[in-house]
N, C-alpha and C positions, 0 to 999 in steps of 0.2 A: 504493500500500500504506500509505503513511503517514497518507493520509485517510482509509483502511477503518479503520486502528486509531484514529485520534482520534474519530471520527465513530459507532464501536460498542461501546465501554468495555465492555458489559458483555456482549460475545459473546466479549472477550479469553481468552484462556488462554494458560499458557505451559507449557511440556515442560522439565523439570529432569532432567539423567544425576545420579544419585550413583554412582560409580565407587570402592568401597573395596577396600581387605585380603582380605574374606573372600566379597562380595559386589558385584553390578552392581543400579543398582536406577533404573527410571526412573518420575516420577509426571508428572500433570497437573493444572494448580493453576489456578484459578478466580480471574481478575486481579480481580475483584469484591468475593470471596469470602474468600479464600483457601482455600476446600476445594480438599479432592484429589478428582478424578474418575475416576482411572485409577490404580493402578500397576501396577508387575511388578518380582519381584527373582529374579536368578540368582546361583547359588553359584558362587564363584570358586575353584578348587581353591589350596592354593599348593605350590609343590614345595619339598621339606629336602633338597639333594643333599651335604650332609655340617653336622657342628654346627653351630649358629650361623649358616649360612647359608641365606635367605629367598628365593623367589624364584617371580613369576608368569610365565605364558606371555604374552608381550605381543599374539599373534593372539587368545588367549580375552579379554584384555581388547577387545578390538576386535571381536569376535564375539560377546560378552555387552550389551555397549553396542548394538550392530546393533539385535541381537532384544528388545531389552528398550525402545529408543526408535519399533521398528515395533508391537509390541505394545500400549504402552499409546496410541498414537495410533490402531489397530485398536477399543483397548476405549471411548475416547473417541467417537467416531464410532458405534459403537454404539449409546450413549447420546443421539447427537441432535448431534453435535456436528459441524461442516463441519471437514474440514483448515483451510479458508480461516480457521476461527475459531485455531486454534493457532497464535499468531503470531509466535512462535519460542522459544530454547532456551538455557536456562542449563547449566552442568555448574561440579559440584562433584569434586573426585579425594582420593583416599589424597597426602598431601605426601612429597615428599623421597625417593616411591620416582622411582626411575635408570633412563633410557631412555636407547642409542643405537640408530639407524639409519642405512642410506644413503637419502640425500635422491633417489638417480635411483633405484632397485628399490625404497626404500618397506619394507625389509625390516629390523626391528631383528638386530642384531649380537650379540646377546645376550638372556638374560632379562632382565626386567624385575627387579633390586634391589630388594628390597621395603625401606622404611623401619627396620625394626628388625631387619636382618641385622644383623652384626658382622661380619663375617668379615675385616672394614677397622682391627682391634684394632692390628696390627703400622704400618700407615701411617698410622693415627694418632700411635703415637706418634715414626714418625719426622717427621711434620710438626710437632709435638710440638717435637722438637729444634729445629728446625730457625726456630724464632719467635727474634726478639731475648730477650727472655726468657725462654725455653722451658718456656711456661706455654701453658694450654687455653685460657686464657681472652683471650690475646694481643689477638684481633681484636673480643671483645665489642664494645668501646665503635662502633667501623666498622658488623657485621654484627647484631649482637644475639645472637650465636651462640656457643659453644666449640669448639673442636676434637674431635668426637665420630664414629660412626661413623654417627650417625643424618643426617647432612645430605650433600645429593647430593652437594656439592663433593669429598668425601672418596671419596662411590661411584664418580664419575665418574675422579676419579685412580687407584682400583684398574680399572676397565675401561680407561682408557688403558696402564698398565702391564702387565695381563697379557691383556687378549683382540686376536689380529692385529685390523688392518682399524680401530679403534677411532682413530688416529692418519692418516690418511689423510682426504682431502680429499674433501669433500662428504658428510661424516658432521656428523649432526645428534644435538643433546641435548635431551631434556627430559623435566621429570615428564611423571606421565598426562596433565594437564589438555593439555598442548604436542601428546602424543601422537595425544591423541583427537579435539583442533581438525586437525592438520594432517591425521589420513586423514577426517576427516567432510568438509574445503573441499577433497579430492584427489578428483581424475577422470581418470584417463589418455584413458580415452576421448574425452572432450569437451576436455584438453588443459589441463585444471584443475591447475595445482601446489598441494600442501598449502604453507596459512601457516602458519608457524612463532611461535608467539606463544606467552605467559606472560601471567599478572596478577602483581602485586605480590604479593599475599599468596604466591606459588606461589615467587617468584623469591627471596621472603624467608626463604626456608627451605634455600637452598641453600649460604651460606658465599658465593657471590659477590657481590651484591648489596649496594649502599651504603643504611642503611637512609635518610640525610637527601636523599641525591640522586635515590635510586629507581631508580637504571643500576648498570649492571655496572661493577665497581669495578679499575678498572686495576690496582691494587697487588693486588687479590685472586686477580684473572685470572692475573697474573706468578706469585702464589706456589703457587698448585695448578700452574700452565704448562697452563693453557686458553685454548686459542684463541677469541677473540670471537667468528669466524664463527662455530664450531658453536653460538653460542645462541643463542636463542631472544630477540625482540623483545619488550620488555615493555612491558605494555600497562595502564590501568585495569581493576577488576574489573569494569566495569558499561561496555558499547560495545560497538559490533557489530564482531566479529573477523573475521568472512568469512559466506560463506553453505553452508547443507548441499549437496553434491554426487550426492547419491543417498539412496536409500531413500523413506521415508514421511515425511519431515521435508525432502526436497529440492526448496531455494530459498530457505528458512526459515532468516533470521537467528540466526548464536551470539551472542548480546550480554550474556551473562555468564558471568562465571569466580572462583570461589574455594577457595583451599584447603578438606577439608571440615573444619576447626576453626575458621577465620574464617568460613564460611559455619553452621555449628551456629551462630556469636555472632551473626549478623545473621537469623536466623530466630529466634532469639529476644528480634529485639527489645531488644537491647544495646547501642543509640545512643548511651546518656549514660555521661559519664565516671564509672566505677567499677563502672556494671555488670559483673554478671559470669555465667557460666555454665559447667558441666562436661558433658561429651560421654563416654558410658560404650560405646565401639566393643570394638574388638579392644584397643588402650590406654583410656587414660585423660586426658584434657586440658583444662584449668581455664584460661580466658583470661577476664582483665577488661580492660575499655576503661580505653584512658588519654588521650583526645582527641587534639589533635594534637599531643601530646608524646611524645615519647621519653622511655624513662624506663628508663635501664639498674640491672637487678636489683641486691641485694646480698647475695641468701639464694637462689641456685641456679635463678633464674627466668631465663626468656628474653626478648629484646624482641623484636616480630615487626610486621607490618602488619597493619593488621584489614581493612581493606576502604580503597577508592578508588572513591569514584563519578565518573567521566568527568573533572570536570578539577576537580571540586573536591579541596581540601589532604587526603589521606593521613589518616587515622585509624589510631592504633596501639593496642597492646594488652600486656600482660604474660602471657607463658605458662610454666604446668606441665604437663609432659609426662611422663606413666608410658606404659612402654612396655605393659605387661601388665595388662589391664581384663581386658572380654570373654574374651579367649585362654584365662585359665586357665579357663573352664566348656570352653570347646574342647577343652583340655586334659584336663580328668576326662573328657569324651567320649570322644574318641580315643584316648587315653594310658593314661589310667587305667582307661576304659570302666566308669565305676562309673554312669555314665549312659547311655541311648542318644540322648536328644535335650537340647538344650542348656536347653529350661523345666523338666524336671524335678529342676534342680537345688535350686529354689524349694522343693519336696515334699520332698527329701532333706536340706537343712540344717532344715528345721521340725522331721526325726523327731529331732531330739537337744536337750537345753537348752540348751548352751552346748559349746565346744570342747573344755571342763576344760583350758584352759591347754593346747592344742594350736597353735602359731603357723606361721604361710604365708607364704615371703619368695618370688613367683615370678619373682624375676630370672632368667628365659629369656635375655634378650639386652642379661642386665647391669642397671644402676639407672639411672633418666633424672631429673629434678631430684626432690629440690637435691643428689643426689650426686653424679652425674655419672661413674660406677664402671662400664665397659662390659669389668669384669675380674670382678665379682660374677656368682654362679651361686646358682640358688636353693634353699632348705632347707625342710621339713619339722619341727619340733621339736615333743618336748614330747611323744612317742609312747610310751602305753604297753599294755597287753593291755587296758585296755578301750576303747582306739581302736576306731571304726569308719567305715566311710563317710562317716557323715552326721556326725563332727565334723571330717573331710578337708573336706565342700563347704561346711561352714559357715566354718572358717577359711578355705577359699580365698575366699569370698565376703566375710570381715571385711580379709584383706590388702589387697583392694580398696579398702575403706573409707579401714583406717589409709592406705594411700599418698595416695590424696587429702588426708586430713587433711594430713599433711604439707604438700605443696602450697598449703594455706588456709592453715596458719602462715607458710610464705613471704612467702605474697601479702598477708596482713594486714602483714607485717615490713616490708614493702618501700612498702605505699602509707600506713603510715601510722596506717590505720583498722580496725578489725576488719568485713571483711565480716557482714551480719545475716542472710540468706536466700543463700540459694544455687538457681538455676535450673538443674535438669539436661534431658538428654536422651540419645539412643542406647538401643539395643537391651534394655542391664542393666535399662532405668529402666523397663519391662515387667512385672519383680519385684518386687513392693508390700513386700515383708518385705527384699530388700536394701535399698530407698530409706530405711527407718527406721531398718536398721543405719546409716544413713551419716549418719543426722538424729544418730542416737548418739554417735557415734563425734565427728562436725565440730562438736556441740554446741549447733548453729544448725539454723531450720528448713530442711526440702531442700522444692524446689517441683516440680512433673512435670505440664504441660498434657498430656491427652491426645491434643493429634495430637504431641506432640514428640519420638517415634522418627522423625518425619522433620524435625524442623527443621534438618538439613545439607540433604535436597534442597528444602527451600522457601526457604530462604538464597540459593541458585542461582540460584530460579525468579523471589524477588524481584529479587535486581539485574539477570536480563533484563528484565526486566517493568518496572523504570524505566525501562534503557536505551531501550527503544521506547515509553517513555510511557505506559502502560497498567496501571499497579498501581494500584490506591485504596484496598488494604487500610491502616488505621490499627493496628486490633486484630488481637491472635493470635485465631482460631478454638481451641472446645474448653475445656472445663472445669480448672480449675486444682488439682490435687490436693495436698494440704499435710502433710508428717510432719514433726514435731515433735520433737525431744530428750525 
C-alpha cells in the first residue's frame, strides 16, 4: 500500500469526517488538487433537557458519521474514482464536548456534553475555591486554560459526580474525535478493540493536559480526581491511529486528527507565526499562530496547541472563543421563528438601514473571552415601537461582529502588533453583507476564499494526507474574496 501511494500521487484522495455542534459533514479532497469531489452533510439535532444545558445523542453522532463517510465515498466512485484511490481518513470534531463509555459494551453512559453547556456553573466555582488562590485563572500558566464550564475536565467531574457507573472500572473518556476513532478501529466480530486515542490539539482543550510536556499532567489528574486509565493516549495530529473496521472506508488508515478550530487554522494555511484566522460555526473562534512558543494571554485569550505533525516540535497558537456565532440565526429560527431557514437572515437584516441603536448581547451560555462570565445571560436593548424584525437580525448579526472585534483587540494587546487582514471561514462567511459588517466593525480588511466553509474539513484531510505522504497541494484552491472597512 505504501508503494500504490508513493508511486500514484495523483490518483490520491483522502476522506475528511467534520463532526460538529449542529452538523456531521464528510468531503473528498483531491491530494493533487485540493478540490473536493464529494460531500455530504447531516443535521445533528441537539437536545435542551433543562436551561443551560447542551446535549447530543452520542449513537446519532456515530450514525451521522457512518452514513455521511459511506456516502461521499459512494459519490466519489461514481465519479470514476477506485476505493483503492481513497487512501484514507482525516477527522476533525466539535472540542471539549464530554464522552463517557464502557470500554466492554461500547455503550456511552450518558449524553454527549456539548461544549457550551453550563450546567457545571456551581463546580466551577467550587473548584474555584478550592485552587491555592482561589482564582480561574490558577492553572493558566500549566494548561493554557481557566476554570470554566467550557472545558471537558470540568464536564467530566460533573459526570463522575452525578451519573452511576461513571466511576467504575473500565469506563473510558473522550471528546468526539477519541469517540469516533475508537468505534471506527472497533469490531466485535473480527475481535477488533476500539483505540483509544486523542491529538494534542483535542487533549489541549481539556484542563488536563500539560501544554510544554504534551501528557497528562499528574497534579491536574489529582485535582479534578481523574483516573489516568480512563484517558485516552495522546497522540500527534498527523499519524496513522489504527485502521477502519467496517463500512466503505474498511482497512483505510485514520492518520489525522484535529480539533475543528486548529484544523479551520491549518486549512487555511496558517503556518507562519502571527497568522491568523476566525471560524464563524455555531460560536465564534479567532486563533493566531504563535510558533513554537507559548505564549500565555494577558487580555482574556487562551493558549492552546495548533497542530503537531508526527514528531516534529508542537506548534501553538492564541485563542478567542465566543461561544455564540452561528446559534443566534439558529436562534431567530427556532426561537424567534422570524425566519424559516437560517440564509434568509441575509434578506431580513438588508430590509432595514440600521438597528436605530437596537443592541444584541447573546450570552446563551454566559460570555467566553476576554470575560470569562458563565453567570451572564443575554439582552435585547434599545426596543422601541418602531422595532421590527429586521433590526432584531440585523443587531443579532452586528453582536457577532462586535464580539469578534473584541477578541482582535485582545489579540492585537497580547502579540504586540495590530493584526492587518483577517482570514475567515465557517458557515456565516456565506453572507457577503455580514462579512462587511465585520470588515466595519474590526476596521481591517476581512478575506473569505471560496471553498473556505470547508476549511475545518480540508485541515483534517490535509494532515492525513501528509501523514501517508500524499499531499502536494502548496496553494488554497478558489478565489479570494476581499471586504474592506
Amino acid at each position: 500500500q505504501h508503494y500504490f501511494i508513493q508511486s500514484n500521487l495523483r490518483m490520491a484522495y483522502v476522506l475528511s469526517v467534520d463532526q460538529g455542534t449542529s452538523s456531521t459533514r464528510a468531503i473528498v479532497i483531491s491530494c493533487s488538487s485540493g478540490a473536493i469531489l464529494a460531500e455530504h452533510n447531516v443535521v445533528l439535532p441537539n437536545i435542551f433537557p433543562k436551561e443551560g444545558w447542551v446535549e447530543i445523542c452520542p449513537e446519532l453522532i456515530l450514525q451521522t458519521t457512518y452514513e455521511c463517510i459511506d456516502e461521499v465515498v459512494s459519490q466519489a466512485i461514481g465519479k470514476g474514482v477506485s476505493e483503492a484511490d481513497i487512501v484514507g481518513l482525516g477527522i476533525t470534531n466539535q472540542r471539549e464536548t464530554t464522552l463517557v463509555w464502557d470500554s466492554t459494551t461500547g455503550k456511552a453512559l450518558y449524553n454527549a456534553i456539548v461544549w457550551l453547556d453550563n450546567r457545571t456553573n456551581d463546580t466551577v466555582q467550587n473548584l474555584i475555591e478550592a485552587t491555592p488562590t482561589k482564582s480561574a485563572t490558577h492553572f493558566q500558566p500549566v494548561v493554557g486554560l481557566p476554570i470554566s464550564p467550557y472545558f471537558s475536565a470540568v464536564k467530566l467531574r460533573w459526570l463522575l459526580d452525578n451519573i452511576p457507573g461513571v466511576n467504575g472500572s473500565g469506563v473510558l473518556f473522550g471528546t468526539v474525535d477519541s469517540w469516533l476513532i475508537w468505534n471506527l478501529t472497533r469490531n466485535v466480530e473480527r475481535s477488533m478493540p476500539g483505540i483509544h486515542v486523542t491529538d494534542v490539539t483535542n487533549a489541549s482543550r481539556t484542563m488536563l493536559m500539560n501544554l510544554k510536556t504534551l501528557s497528562w499532567d499528574n497534579d491536574m489528574c489529582e485535582f479534578f480526581n481523574v483516573r489516568k486509565e480512563m484517558l485516552p493516549r495522546i497522540c500527534s495530529s498527523s499519524e496513522v491511529y489504527g485502521h477502519v473496521s467496517h463500512g466503505k472506508m474498511d482497512g483505510k488508515p485514520i492518520a489525522g486528527c484535529l480539533g475543528d478550530q486548529q484544523a479551520a487554522l491549518f486549512g487555511q494555511h496558517c503556518f507562519k507565526k502571527g497568522e491568523a484566522k476566525c471560524t464563524y460555526g455555531t460560536g465564534c473562534f479567532m486563533l493566531a499562530n504563535t510558533g513554537n512558543d507559548i505564549v500565555q494571554s494577558q487580555h482574556g485569550l487562551l493558549t492552546t496547541v495548533a497542530y503537531k505533525l508526527g514528531n516534529e516540535p508542537a506548534v501553538y497558537a492564541l485563542e478567542g472563543a465566543v461561544a455564540i456565532g452561528g446559534e443566534v440565526v439558529r436562534w431567530l429560527r427556532d426561537a424567534l421563528k422570524i425566519i424559516t431557514k437560517s440564509s434568509e437572515v441575509e434578506e431580513l437584516s438588508q430590509s432595514v438601514d440600521s438597528t436605530h441603536d437596537l443592541y444584541f448581547v447573546p450570552a446563551f451560555s454566559g460570555l467566553y473571552a476576554p470575560y470569562w462570565d458563565p453567570t451572564a445571560r443575554g439582552l435585547i436593548i434599545g426596543i422601541t415601537a418602531y422595532t421590527n424584525s429586521g433590526h432584531i437580525a440585523k443587531a443579532a448579526l452586528e453582536a457577532v461582529c462586535f464580539q469578534v472585534g473584541e477578541i482582535l483587540e485582545s489579540m492585537n494587546a497580547d502579540s504586540g502588533c495590530d493584526l492587518i487582514c483577517l482570514q475567515t471561514d465557517g458557515g456565516m462567511t456565506k453572507n457577503k453583507q455580514f462579512l462587511g459588517m465585520q470588515a466595519d466593525v474590526l476596521g481591517i480588511p476581512v478575506e473569505c476564499r471560496a471553498e473556505s466553509a470547508e476549511a475545518t474539513a480540508m485541515g483534517a484531510g490535509m494532515v492525513a494526507a501528509k501523514a501517508l505522504g500524499v499531499w502536494e497541494v502548496d496553494k488554497l484552491p478558489g478565489d479570494v474574496l476581499k471586504y474592506s472597512p
